[in-house]
C-alpha positions as CSV (number, residue, x, y, z in Angstrom):
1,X,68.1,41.0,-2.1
2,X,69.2,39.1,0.9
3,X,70.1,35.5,1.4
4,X,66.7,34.9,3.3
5,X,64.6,36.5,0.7
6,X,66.9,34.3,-2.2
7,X,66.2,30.7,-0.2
8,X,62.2,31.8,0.1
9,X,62.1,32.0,-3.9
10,X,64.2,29.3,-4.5
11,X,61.2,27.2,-2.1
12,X,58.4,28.9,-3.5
13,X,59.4,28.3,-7.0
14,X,60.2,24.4,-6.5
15,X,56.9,24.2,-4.8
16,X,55.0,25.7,-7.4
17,X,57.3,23.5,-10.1
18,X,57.5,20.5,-8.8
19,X,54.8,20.4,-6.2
20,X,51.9,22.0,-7.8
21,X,49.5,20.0,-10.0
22,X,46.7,22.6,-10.9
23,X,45.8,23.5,-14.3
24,X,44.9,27.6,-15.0
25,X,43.7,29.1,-17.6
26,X,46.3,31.4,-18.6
27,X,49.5,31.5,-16.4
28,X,51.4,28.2,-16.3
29,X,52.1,27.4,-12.5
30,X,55.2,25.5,-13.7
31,X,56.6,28.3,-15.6
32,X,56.1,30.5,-12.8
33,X,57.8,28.2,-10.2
34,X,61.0,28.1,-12.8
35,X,61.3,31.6,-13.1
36,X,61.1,32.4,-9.0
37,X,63.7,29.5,-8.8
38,X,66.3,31.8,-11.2
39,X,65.4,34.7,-9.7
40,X,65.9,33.2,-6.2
41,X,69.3,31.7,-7.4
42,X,70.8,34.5,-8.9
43,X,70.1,36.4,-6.0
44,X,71.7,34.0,-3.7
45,X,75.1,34.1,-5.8
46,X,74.9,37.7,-6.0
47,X,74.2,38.0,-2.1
48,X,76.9,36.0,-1.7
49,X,79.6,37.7,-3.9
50,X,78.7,41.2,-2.7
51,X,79.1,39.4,1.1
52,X,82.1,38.3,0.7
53,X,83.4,41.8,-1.2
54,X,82.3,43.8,2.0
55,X,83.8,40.7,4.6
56,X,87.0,42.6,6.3
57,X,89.4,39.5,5.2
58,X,87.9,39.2,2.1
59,X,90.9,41.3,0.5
60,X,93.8,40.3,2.5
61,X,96.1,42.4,4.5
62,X,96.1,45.8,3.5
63,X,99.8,47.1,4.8
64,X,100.7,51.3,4.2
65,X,104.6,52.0,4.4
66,X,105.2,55.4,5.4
67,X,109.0,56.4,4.4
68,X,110.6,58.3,6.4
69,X,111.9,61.2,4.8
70,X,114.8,62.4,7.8
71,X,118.5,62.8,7.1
């Protein structure tokens, strides 16, 4: 899941938590607004560590010594 897909849950779900005020009859608008929000978040953080794992300086220098095996 990408960062823009993670930020549109994490608005859907606090519009549909906090935003809202509708009473169903059987699904809670609320509950569902939460549960996008976790999902949303969770994807975020692990967009983000998996960015940052793939980033070329996100490991540091890298350096190979080759010895040189002549006499």
């Amino acid at each position: 899941m990408g960062i823009g897909i993670s930020v549109f849950l994490l608005a859907v779900g606090a519009i549909l938590a906090f935003a809202v005020n509708v009473t169903t009859s059987g699904v809670n608008l609320d509950t569902v607004g939460v549960i996008l929000m976790v999902v949303g978040a969770l994807g975020l953080l692990l967009s983000m560590l998996f960015w940052s794992s793939f980033a070329p300086f996100a490991g540091g220098r890298r350096e190979t010594y080759v010895r040189d095996e002549r006499i």
